[in-house]
C-alpha positions as CSV (number, residue, x, y, z in Angstrom):
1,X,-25.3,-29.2,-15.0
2,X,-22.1,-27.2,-15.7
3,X,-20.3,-25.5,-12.8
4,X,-17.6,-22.7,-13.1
5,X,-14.3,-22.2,-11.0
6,X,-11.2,-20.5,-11.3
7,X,-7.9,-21.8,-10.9
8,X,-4.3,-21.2,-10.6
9,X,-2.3,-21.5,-13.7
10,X,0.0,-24.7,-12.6
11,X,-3.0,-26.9,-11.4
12,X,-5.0,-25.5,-14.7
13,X,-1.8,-26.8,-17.0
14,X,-1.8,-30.6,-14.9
15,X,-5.7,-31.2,-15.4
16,X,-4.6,-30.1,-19.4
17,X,-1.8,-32.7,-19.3
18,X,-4.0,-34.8,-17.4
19,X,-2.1,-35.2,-14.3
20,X,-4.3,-33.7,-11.8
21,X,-7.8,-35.7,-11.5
22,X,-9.0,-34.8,-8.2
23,X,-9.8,-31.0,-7.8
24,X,-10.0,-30.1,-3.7
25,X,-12.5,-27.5,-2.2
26,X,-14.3,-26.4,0.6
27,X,-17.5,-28.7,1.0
28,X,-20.2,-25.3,0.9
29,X,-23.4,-25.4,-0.2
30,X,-23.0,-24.6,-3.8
31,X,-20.1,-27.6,-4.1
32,X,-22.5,-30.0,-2.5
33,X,-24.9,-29.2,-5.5
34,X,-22.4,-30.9,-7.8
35,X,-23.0,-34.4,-9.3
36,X,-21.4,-37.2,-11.1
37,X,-21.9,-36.6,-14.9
38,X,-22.1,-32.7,-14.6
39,X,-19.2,-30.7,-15.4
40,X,-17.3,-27.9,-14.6
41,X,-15.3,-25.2,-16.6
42,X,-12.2,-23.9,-15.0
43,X,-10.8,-20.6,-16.0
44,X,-6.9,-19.9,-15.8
45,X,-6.7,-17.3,-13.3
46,X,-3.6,-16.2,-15.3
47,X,-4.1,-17.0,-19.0
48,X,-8.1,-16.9,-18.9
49,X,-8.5,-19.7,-20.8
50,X,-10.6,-22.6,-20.3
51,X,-11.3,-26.3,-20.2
52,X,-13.9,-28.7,-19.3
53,X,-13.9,-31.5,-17.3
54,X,-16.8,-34.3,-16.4
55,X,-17.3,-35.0,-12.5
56,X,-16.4,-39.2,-12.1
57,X,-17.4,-38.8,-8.3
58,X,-17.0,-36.7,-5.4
59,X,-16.3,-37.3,-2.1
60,X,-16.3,-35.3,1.5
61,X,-14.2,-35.4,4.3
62,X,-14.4,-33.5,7.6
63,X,-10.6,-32.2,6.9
64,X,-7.8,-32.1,3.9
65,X,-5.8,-33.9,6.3
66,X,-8.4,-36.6,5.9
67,X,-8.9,-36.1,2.0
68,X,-5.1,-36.1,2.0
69,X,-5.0,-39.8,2.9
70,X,-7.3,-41.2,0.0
71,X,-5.3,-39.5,-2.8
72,X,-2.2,-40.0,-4.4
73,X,0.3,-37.1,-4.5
74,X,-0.3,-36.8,-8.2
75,X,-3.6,-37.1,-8.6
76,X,-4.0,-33.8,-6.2
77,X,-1.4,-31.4,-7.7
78,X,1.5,-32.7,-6.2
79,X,0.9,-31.0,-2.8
80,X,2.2,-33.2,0.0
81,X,0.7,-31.0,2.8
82,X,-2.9,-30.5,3.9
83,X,-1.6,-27.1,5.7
84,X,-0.9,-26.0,2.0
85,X,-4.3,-25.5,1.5
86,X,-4.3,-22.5,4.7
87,X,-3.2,-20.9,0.7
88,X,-6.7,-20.8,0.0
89,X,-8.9,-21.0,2.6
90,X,-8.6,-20.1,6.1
91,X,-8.6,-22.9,9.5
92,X,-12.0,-21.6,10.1
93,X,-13.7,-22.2,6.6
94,X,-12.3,-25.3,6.9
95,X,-13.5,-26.2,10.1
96,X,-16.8,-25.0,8.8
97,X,-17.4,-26.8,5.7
98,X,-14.5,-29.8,5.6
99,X,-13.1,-30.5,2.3
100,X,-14.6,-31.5,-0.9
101,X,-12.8,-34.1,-3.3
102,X,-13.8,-33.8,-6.9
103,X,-12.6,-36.9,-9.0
104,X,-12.7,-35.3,-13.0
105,X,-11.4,-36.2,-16.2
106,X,-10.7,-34.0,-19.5
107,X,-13.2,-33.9,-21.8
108,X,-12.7,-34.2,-25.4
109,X,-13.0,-31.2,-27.6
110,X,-14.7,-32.0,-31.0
C-alpha cells in the first residue's frame, strides 16, 4: 500500500540526502494501518515536490520521550528534544495516541 504525508522542507531535504530514516508521528488509527514493505510519499510542504520511501519497520511507544531513547539524533532529524514535537502536535494528542516510529529508506527512481 502507498501512504501520503506532508512534510517540512528541512526533514523532506535529510530523507533526500538520506540522513533522516526514522519518520515520527502520532500512533492514530490510519498510521497503525501502515506496514513493512508499503510505502509512503511525502510532499514538500514548501517546494511540493515529492519522494518515496519503503517502510523497513515501525515501531510504537506510549511517548516521544520514549521513542526518543531508541533513535539516534540523526536518524530522527537531528531533534534532541521530545518537547520539540509540542511543534506539531499538542500534549493531549499525544497522550492520546503515543508516538509512532517509522524506520524508511529512499527508494530508487528508475
Amino acid at each position: 500500500m502507498n501512504n501520503r504525508m506532508n512534510i517540512e522542507d528541512k526533514y523532506f531535504k535529510l530523507i533526500k540526502a538520506r540522513t533522516k530514516t526514522v519518520e515520527m508521528r502520532l500512533n492514530t488509527r490510519n498510521r497503525q494501518a501502515i506496514l513493512p514493505g508499503d510505502t509512503i510519499t511525502f510532499t514538500n510542504n514548501q517546494t511540493k515536490e515529492e519522494l518515496t520511501t519503503r517502510v523497513i519497520k515501525k515501531e510504537a511507544y506510549k511517548s516521544f520521550t520514549e521513542l526518543y531513547k531508541h533513535y539516534p539524533r540523526e536518524a530522527i532529524g537531528g531533534s534532541t528534544r521530545p518537547s520539540d514535537m509540542l511543534e506539531y502536535f499538542s500534549t493531549e494528542e499525544i497522550e492520546k495516541y503515543g508516538a509512532l516510529a517509522i524506520t524508511i529508506a529512499l527508494v530508487e527512481e528508475k
